[in-house]
C-alpha positions as CSV (number, residue, x, y, z in Angstrom):
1,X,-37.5,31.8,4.7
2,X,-40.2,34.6,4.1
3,X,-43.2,33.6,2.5
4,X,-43.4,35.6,-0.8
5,X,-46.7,37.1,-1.4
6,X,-48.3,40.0,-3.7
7,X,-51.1,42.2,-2.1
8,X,-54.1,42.2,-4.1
9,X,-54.5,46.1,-3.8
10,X,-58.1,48.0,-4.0
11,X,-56.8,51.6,-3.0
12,X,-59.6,51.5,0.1
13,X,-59.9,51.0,3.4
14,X,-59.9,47.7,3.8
15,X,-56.8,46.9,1.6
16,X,-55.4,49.6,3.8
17,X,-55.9,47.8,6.8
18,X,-54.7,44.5,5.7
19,X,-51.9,45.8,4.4
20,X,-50.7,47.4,7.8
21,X,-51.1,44.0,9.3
22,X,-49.3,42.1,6.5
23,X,-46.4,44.6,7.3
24,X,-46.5,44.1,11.1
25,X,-45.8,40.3,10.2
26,X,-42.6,39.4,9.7
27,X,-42.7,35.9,8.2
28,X,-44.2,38.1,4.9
29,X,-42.5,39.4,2.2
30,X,-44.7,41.3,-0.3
31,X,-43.4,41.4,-3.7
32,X,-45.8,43.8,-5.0
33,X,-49.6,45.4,-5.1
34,X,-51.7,43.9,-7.6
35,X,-54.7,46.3,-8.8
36,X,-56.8,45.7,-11.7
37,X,-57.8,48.6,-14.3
38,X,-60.5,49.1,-16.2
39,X,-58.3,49.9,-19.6
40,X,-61.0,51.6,-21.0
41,X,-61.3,54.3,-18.2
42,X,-57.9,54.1,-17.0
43,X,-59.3,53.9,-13.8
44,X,-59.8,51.5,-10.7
45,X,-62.3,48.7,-11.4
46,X,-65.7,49.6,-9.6
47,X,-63.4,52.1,-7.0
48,X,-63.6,54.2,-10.2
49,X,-60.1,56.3,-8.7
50,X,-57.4,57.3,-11.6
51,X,-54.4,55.1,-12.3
52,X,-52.5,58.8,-11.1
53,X,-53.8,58.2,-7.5
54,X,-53.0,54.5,-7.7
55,X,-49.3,55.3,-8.5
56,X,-48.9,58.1,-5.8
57,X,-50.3,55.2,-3.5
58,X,-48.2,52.6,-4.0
59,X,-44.8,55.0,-4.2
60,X,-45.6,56.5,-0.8
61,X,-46.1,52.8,0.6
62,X,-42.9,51.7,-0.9
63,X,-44.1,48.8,-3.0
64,X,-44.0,47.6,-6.9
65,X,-47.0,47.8,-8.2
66,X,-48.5,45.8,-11.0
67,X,-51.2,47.1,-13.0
68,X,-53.4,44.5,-14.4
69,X,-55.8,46.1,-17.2
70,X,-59.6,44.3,-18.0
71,X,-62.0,45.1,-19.9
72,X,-64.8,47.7,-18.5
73,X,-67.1,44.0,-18.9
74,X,-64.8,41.0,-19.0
75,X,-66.3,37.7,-19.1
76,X,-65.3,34.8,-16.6
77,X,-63.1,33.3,-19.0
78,X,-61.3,36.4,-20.0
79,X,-60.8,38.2,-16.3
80,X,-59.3,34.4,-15.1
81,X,-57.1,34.2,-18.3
82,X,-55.5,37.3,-17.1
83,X,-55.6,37.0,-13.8
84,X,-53.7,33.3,-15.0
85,X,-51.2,35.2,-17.0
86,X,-50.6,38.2,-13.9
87,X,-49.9,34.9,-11.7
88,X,-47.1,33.3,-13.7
89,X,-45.1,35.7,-14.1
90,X,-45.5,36.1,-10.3
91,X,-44.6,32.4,-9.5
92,X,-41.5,32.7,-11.4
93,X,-40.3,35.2,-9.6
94,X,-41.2,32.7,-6.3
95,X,-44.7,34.2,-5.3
96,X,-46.2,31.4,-3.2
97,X,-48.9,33.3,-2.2
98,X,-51.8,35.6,-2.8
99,X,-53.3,38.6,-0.1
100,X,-56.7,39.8,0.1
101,X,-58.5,42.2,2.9
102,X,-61.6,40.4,2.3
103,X,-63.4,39.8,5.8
104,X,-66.7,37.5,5.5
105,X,-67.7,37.0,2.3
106,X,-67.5,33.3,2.2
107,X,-68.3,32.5,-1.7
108,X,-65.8,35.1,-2.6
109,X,-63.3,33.6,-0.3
110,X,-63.6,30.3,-1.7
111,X,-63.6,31.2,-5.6
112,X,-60.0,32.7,-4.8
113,X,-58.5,30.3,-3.0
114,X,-59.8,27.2,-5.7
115,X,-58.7,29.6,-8.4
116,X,-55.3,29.9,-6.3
117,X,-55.0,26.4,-5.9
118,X,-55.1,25.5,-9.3
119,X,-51.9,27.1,-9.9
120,X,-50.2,26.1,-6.3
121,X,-51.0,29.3,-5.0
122,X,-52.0,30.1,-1.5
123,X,-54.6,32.7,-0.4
124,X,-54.2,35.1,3.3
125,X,-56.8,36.9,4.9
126,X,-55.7,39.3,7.5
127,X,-59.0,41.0,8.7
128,X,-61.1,37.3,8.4
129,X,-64.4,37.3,10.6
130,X,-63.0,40.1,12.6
131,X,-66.4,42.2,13.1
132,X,-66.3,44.7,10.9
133,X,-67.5,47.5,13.8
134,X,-63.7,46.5,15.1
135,X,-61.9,47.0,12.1
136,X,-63.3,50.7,10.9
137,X,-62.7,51.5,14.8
138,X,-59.1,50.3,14.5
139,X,-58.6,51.5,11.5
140,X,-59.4,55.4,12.4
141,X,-57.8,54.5,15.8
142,X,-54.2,54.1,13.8
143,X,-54.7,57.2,12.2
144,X,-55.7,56.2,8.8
145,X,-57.6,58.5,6.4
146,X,-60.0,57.4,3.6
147,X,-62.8,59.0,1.5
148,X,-65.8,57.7,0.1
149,X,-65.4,57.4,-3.6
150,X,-68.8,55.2,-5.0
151,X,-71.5,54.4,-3.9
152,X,-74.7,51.5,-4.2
153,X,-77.9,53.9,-4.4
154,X,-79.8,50.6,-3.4
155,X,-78.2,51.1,-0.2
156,X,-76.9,54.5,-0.3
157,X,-78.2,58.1,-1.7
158,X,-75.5,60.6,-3.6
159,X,-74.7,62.6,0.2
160,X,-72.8,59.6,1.2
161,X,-69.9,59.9,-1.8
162,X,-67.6,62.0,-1.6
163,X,-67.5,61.8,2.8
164,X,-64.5,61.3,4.5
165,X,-65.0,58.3,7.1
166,X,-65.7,59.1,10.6
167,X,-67.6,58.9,13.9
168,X,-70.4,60.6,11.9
169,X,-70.4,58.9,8.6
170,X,-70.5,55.7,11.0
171,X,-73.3,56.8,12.4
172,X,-74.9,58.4,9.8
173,X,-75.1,54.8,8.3
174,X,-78.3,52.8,7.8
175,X,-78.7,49.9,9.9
176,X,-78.9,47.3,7.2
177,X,-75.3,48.5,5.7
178,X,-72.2,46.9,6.7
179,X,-70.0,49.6,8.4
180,X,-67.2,48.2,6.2
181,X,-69.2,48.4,3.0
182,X,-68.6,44.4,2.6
183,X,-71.6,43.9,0.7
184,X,-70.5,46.6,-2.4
185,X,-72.0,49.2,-0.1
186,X,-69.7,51.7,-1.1
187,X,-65.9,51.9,-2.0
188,X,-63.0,54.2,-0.4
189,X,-60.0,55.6,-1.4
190,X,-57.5,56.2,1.5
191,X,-55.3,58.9,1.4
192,X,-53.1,58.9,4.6
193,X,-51.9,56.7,7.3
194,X,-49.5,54.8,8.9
195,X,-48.3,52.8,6.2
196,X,-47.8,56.3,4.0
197,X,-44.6,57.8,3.8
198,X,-46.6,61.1,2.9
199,X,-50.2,61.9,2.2
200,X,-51.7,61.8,-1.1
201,X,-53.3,64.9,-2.3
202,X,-56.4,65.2,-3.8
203,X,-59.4,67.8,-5.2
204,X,-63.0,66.5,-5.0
205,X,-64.1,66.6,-8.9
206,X,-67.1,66.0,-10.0
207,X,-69.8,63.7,-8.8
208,X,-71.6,61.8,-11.5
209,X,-74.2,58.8,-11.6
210,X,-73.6,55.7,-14.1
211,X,-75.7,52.8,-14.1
212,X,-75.0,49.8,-15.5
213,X,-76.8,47.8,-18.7
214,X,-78.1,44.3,-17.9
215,X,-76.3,41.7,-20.1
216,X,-78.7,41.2,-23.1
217,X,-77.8,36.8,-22.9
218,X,-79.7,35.2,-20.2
219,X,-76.7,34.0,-18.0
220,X,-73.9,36.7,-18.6
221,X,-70.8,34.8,-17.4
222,X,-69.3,38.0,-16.9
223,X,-67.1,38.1,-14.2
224,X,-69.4,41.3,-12.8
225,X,-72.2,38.8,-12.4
226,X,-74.1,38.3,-9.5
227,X,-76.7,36.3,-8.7
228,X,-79.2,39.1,-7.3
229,X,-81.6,39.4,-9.7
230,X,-82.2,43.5,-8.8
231,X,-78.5,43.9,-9.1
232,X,-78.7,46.0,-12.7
233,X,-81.9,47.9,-11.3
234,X,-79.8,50.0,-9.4
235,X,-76.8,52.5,-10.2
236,X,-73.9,54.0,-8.7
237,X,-72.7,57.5,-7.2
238,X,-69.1,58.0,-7.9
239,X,-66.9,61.0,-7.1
240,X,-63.5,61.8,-8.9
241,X,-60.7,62.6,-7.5
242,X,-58.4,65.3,-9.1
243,X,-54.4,64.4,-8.1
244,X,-53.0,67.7,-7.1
């Protein structure tokens, strides 16, 4: 009997990557990607890609795909209500469990799989503690293709968005940033690979900066908290992808 599991679906790299393992095991059955949308952009929380893009992804894998819409700043309680809600309706269908291409981010790691176990849910990890200089070599070694669509300027500047990923990017990286952008670094959107029936085509739009306000109560509780206390200090680069 196949485990049933949805795939918890960031349109990047890393999701990408995951993914084309999950496939390559056969004890898996995925019964859908799972993305979350900011409703008020219409567009891929913090990845910042259009719901179009998102929909020409998950038809040229060959999978469902569940759109889960949040609020551009959800709090705690209202992100885990939905996420609640998202997960019922995926139990009753026999979901047992939940996929997630995170790879060492142990806090993160351990908020999902509590959050899954309150509801009997079980949590996979393909690319766990695999070093992340493997997986982006593996990952261009299978022929995948992904483009960098936001940046942190704390740990990027704007010539970084917008870059496909390659030798060069790589080593055009600073030292202190994760090759994988693990740490929020910076965000993909992969456009072709193995697990593609066909490519998705794209036209570099415009590049804009947005930074984000601080939460005017002392402790936000909102579920894009973080416990940096320069995290709002800094904004982001994102580039928009036109679908063709």
């Amino acid at each position: 009997m196949k485990k049933k599991a949805i795939f918890n679906w960031s349109s990047g790299k890393d999701s990408a990557l995951a993914l084309y393992k999950t496939l390559q095991n056969s004890e898996i059955e995925i019964v859908s990607l799972l993305t979350s949308v900011n409703k008020k952009y219409n567009r891929i929380s913090m990845h910042g890609v259009r719901t179009e893009l998102l929909e020409q992804q998950a038809e040229s894998i060959g999978s469902p795909l569940h759109i889960m819409e949040i609020p551009e700043m959800p709090s705690m309680e209202d992100y885990e209500e939905v996420m609640r809600e998202t997960l019922t309706k995926f139990k009753e269908k026999g979901v047992t469990h939940s996929i997630f291409g995170d790879i060492f981010l142990e806090d993160l790691r351990k908020y999902r799989e509590e959050k899954l176990a309150e509801m009997q849910l079980e949590a996979i990890f393909p690319l766990w503690k695999i070093p992340t200089k493997d997986l982006i070599q593996e990952f261009l070694d299978l022929g995948f293709k992904t483009i960098v669509v936001c940046v942190n300027e704390k740990n990027l500047d704007k010539s970084f968005v917008g870059r496909i990923i390659d030798a060069q990017f790589i080593a055009d990286l600073p030292a202190d940033v994760d090759v994988c952008g693990e740490n929020g670094e910076f965000h993909t959107f992969t456009f072709d690979g193995p697990i593609f029936k066909k490519p998705i085509e794209f036209e570099i739009g415009e590049i804009v900066y947005r930074k984000y306000e601080k939460p005017k109560q002392e402790s936000s509780n909102t579920a894009c908290d973080t416990s940096s206390s320069d995290a709002f200090d800094f904004g982001f680069w994102y580039c928009d992808l036109i679908p063709k």
